[in-house]
Each structure stands twice: as C-alpha cells, then as structure tokens.
LOROVO-811290 format. One record per residue: residue in three letters; z, x, y of N, C-alpha, C in turn. Coordinates in steps of 0.02 Angstrom, whole numbers, plus 50000, padded with zeros to 5 digits. Last residue first. Layout:
<sites>
ALAZXYZXYZXY ...
</sites>
This chain:
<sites>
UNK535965215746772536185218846837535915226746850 UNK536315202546701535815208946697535895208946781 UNK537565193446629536955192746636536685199546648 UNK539385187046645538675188346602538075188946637 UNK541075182446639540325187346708539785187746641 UNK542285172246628541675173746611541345177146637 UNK544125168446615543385167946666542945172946614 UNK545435158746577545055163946563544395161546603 UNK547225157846639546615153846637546155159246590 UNK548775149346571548305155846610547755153246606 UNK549265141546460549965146446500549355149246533 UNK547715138546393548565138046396549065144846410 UNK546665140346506546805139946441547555138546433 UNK545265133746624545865135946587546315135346517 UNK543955145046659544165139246640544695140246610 UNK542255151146740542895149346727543155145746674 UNK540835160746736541325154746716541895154946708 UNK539325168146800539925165446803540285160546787 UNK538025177446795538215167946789539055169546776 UNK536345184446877537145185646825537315177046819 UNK535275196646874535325190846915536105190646867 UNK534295211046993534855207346943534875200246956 UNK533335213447099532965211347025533505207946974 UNK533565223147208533795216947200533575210347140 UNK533555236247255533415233447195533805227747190 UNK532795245347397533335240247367532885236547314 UNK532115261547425532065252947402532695249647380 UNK531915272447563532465270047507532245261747474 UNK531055275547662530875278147586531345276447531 UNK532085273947786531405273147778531515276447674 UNK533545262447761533245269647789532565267847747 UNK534405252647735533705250047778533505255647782 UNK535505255847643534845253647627534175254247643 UNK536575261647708536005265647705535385262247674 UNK537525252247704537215254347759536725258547748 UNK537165241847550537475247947587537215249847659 UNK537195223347538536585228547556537085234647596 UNK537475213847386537725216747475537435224847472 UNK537285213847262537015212147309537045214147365 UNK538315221247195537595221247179537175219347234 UNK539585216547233539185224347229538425225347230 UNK539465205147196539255205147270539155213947293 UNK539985202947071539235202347093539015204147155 UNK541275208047096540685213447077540275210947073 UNK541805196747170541785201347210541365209947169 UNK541665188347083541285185647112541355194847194 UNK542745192847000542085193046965541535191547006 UNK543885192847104543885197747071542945198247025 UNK543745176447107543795181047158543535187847138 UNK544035172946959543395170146973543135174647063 UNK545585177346948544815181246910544365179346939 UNK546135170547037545995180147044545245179647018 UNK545825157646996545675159547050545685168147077 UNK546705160046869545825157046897545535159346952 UNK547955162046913547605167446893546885168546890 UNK548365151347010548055158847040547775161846956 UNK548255139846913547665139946986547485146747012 UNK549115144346830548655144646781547975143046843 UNK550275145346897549975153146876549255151246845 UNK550445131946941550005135546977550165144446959 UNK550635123546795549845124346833549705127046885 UNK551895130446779551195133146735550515132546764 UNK552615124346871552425132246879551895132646831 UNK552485110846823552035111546874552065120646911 UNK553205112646692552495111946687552185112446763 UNK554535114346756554145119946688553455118846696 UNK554705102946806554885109246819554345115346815 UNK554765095646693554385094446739554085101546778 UNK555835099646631555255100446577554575099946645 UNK556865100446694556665104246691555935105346671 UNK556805084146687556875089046765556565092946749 UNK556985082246559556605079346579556245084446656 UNK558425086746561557835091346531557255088646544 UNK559185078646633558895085146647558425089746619 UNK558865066246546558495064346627558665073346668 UNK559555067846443558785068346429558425068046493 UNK560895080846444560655074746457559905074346479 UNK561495091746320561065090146362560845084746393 UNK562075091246189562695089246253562295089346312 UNK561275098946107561405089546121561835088246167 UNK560155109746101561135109646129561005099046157 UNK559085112146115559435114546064560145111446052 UNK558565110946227558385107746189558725106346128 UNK558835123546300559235118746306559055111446252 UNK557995133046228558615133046210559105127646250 UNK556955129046300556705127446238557495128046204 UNK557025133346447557055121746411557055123746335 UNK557095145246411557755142746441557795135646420 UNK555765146246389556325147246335556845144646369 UNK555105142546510554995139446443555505139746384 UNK555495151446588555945145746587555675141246551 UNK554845161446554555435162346550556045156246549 UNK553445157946569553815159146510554405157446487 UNK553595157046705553325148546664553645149646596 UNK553715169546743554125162846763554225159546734 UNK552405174346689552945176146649553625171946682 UNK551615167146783551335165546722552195164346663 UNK551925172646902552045163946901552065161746823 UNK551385184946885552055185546892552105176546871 UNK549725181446889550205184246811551035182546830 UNK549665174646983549615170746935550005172746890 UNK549825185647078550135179847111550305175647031 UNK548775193447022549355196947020550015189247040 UNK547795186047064548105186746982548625190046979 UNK547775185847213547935179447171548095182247101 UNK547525199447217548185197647245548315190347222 UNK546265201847161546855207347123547625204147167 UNK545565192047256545845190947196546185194447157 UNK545715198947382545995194147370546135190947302 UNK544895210547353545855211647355545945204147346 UNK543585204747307543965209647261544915208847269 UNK543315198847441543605195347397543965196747350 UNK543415212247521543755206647565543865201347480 UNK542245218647433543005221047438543685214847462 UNK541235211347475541345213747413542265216647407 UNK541375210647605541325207547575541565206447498 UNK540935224147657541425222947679541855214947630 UNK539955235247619540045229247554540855225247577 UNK540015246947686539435242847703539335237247645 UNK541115254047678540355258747662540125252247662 UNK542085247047683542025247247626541425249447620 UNK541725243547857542415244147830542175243147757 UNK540685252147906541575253547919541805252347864 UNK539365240347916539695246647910540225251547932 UNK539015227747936539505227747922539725236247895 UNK538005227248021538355226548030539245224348012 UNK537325245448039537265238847998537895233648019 UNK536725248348216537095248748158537115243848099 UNK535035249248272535815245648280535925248248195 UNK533845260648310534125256448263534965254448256 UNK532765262348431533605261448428533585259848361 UNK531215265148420531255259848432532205263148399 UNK530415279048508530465275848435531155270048467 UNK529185273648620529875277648619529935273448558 UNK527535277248611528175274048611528675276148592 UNK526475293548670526885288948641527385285748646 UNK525535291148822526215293648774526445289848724 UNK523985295448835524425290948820525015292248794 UNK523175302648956523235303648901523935298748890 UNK521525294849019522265296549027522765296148936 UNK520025304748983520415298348979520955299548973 UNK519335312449124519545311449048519925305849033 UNK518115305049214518445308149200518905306749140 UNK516125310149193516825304949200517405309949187 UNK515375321049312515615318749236516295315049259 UNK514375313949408514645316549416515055317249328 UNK512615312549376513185308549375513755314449364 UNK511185319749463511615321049429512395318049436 UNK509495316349535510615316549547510985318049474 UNK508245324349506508725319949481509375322349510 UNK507155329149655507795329249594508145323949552 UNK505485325149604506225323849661506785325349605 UNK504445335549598504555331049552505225330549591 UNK503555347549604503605341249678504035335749637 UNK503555358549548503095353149512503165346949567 UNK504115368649572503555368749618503285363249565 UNK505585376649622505425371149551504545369949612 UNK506125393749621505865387849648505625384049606 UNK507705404749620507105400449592506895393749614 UNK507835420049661508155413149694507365411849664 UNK508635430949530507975430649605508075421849596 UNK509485444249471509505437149481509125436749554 UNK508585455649467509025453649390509305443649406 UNK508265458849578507725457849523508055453049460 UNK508955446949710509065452949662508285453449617 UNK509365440449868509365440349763509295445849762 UNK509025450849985509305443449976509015442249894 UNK509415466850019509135463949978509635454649994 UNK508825484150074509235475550102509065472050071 UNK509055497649965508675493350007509125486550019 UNK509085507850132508915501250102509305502149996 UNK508435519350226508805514650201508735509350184 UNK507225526850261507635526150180507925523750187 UNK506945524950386506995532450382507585531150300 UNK506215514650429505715521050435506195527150404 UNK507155503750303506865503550372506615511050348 UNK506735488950175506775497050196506835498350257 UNK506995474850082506795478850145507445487850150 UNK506575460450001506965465549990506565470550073 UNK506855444349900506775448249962507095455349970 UNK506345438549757506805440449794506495444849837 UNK505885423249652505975427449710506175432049722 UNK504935412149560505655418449565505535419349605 UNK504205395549542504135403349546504785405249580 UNK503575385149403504225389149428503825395249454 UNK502415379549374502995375949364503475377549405 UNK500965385949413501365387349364501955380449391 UNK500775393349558500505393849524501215391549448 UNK500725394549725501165393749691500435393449625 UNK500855411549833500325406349804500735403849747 UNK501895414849959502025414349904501465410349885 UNK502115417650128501855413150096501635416450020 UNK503445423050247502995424950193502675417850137 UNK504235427950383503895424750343503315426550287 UNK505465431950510505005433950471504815430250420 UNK506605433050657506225429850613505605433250582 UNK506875440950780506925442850727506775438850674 UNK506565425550898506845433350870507005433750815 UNK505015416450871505835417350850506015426450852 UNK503935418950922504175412850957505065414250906 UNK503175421350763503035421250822503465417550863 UNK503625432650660503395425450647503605424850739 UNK502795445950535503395443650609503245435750617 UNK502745447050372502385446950458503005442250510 UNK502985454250219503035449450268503085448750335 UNK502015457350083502305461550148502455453450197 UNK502185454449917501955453149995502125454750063 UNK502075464449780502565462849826501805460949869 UNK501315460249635500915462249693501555459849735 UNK502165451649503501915450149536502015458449587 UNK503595454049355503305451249428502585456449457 UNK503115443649203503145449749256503145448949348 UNK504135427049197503355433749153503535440549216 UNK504805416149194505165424049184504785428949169 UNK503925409249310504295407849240504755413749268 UNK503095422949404503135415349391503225414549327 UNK503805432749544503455430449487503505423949460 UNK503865443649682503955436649656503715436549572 UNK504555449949826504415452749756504365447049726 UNK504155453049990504165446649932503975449449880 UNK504875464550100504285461650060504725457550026 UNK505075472850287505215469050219504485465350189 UNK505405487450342504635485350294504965478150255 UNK505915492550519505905490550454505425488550419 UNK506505504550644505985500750606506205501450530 UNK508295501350669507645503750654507205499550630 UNK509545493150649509345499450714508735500550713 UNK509015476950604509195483450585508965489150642 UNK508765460250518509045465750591509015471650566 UNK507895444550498507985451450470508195456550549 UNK507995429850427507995433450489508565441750452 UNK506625421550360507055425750335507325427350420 UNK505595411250249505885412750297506555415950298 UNK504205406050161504895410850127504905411950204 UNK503195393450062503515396150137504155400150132 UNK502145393249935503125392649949503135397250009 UNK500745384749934501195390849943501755387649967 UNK500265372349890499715377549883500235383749890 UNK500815355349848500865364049897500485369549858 UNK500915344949783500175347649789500475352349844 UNK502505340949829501905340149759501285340249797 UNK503405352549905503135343849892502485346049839 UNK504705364849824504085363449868504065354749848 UNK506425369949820505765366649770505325364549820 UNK507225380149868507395375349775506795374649764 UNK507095394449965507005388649948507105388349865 UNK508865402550034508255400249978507985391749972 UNK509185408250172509035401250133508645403850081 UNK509445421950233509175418050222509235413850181 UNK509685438950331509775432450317509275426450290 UNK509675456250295509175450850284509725444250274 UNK509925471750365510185464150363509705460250363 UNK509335487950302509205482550370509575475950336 UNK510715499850277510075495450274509815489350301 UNK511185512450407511485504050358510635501650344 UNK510935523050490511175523450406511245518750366 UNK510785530950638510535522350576510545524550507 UNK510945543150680511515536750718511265533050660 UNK510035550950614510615551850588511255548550620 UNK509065544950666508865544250608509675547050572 UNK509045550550832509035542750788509055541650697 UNK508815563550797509505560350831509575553450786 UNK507635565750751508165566050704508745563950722 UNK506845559450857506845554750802507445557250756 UNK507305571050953507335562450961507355559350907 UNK506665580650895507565580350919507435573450925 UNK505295577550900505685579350832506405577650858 UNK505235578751022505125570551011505575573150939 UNK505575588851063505775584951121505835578751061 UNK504355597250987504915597850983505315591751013 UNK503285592551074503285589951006504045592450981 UNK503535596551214503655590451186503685587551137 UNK503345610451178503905608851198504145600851177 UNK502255610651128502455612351069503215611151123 UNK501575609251246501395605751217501885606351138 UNK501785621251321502005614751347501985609451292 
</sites>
C-alpha cells in the first residue's frame, strides 16, 4: 500500500515538472538611491511562476566582489510580493535579482551580473541636470551681391568716349585738310589773277577775302581734329575698361600728360607730351 502511494506522488510531481518549464517572472523597480542615514536598501519585487520558487539578492558594493546572496521572504498582505533588505555600506551598492523554481528553471533574472541596478546611498538629492542648450542656428550665407554692368560697356569695349571724340576729330581734320587744299587752290587762282592788270582791284579784293576766311576755317577744323584726336588718346588712358572693376585687377592711373594747340599758316599744329 504504501509503495502504491509513493509511486502515486512520484507520477504527480513528474507530471507537474514536465507541464512548468518557464522560469519564474520577476517584476520590479529598481531602487536609485536611499535617505541619508539608511541602514538598508529595501528591494521589492513581484514574483510568479507554476512552481515553487527560490528568489535571492546578489549584491555588492562599488564594483568590488559580490557579496553572500540574500534569500528573499514573502511579504505579508500582498500577493505574490517579495522583499529583501540589503545592509548599506560604502557610497554605492549593485544589485541584481535572480530566481529558480523546485524543478531548474531559471534563472529569472531582473539586471544581470554584468549589468546590476545601482544604488547611490550617500542621501545626497539629485542634482537636475540642465537640459543641453540647443545648437546654434546655422547661418546662411549672404547672397553675393549682382554686379551691374559697366556703364559704358558695348560700345568701344568700355572707352565709349575715347572713341566718340577720336571719330570726331579724324572727321574735323579730315574737314580741315580738304578746306586746307581749297584755300590752296584758290590761293593760286588770286595769285594768277594778280598777274593780269585787266583785273579790277574791288574783285580781287573779293577774292582775296574769299581766300582768307576758307583758310581760317581749315585752319578751326584742323585744330580742332587734332586737339579731338589727342584728347581722345588721353582718354585711353584714363577711361576705365569693363573689366577693370574685377577682383585682383589694379588700375593704373599714375599717367599724367599736357596738351597744345595752335595755329600756323594755311593749318594748325597741336602738341601731346608727358608719361603715360
């Protein structure tokens, strides 16, 4: 009879032992940090499992060795609740929770050995921590700034000037020279009527008049070319090419010059001198 029931109970426990295979479920909080003058770190846990179970407190203090596990006791008035009191000692104590049930499983673990939930046990209140500022907005650069055209670039590569007087005076001396060889021509014409006495003195007079006010205007344009024409290569010099204003280019504006006119007989003559 008696070897019936001890059998009876063997079938029983191996039944049970091959339905429970999961290691027991440990819920819990870690504690951060105890009040100043605690004697022990209160460790609360709620622990499940088909079967009887063993949980313990593996602990140590700093990062030195761990510590005598603490078996931890039912806690009264809560289902499945369990507790454990930790002696504090030191600055810092580690943790981790761990459990077996009656038939090897396990193990149920809250941390780890390798990472165990750490307590600050100096009672010292946290510092808050300022959130980090944030970065500083990043700034775009200015849009490079248009550069307008020169404004005289077209017409003579950017010496519109220089040219505008140039033609005008290759068109007054040209005006002067032809007026010049006029003046000539009818210089000889008075000079062979001069010749001939059957001339009356109030036409040659005419002519002579004649004669002299073409001379003074080949002798206004041709002045006026040249002094045009000389005043249109100083202005080479000066008048700024469209490409001047580019970055790394210098203008040399260091020349200086002098100009003269003046007239001579039958034409004029002009002057350019100086450093350029």
């Amino acid at each position: 009879m008696r070897s019936l029931v001890a059998g009876a109970l063997l079938l029983a426990a191996w039944s049970a032992s091959a339905e429970d295979t999961a290691a027991p479920v440990i819920d819990h909080k870690p504690v951060t940090r105890t009040e100043k003058g605690a004697k022990w770190v209160q460790i609360f846990a709620k622990i499940t499992d088909e079967s009887k179970f063993f949980p313990q407190v593996f602990f140590r203090y700093g990062s030195g060795e761990y510590q005598k596990p603490i078996d931890m006791k039912k806690v009264q008035g809560q289902k499945d609740g369990w507790g454990a009191n930790v002696p504090i000692k030191g600055e810092v104590v580690e943790y981790y929770l761990e459990a077996y049930d009656e038939y090897g499983n396990g193990p149920g673990r809250s941390g780890s050995p390798e990472k165990p939930w750490r307590v600050d046990t100096t009672g010292e209140p946290a510092i808050a921590q300022a959130p980090p500022a944030p970065p500083p907005p990043v700034k775009e650069p200015p849009p490079e700034p248009r550069r307008a055209p020169p404004a005289s670039a077209g017409l003579g590569g950017g010496r519109m000037w220089t040219w505008i007087a140039g033609g005008a005076g290759v068109g007054l001396l040209v005006g002067g020279l032809w007026a010049g060889r006029a003046v000539k021509s009818a210089d000889d014409a008075y000079q062979q009527r001069l010749k001939d006495p059957t001339n009356s003195p109030s036409s040659l007079q005419a002519q002579y008049d004649a004669n002299r006010s073409l001379g003074t205007a080949a002798t206004v344009l041709t002045i006026s070319g040249l002094v045009l024409m000389a005043g249109s290569v100083a202005l080479w010099f000066f008048e700024v090419p469209p490409d001047s204003g580019a970055p790394g280019k210098k203008r040399d504006t260091g020349g200086s010059g002098t100009i003269g006119a003046a007239p001579v007989e039958r034409g004029g003559a002009v002057m350019v001198a100086g450093r350029f």
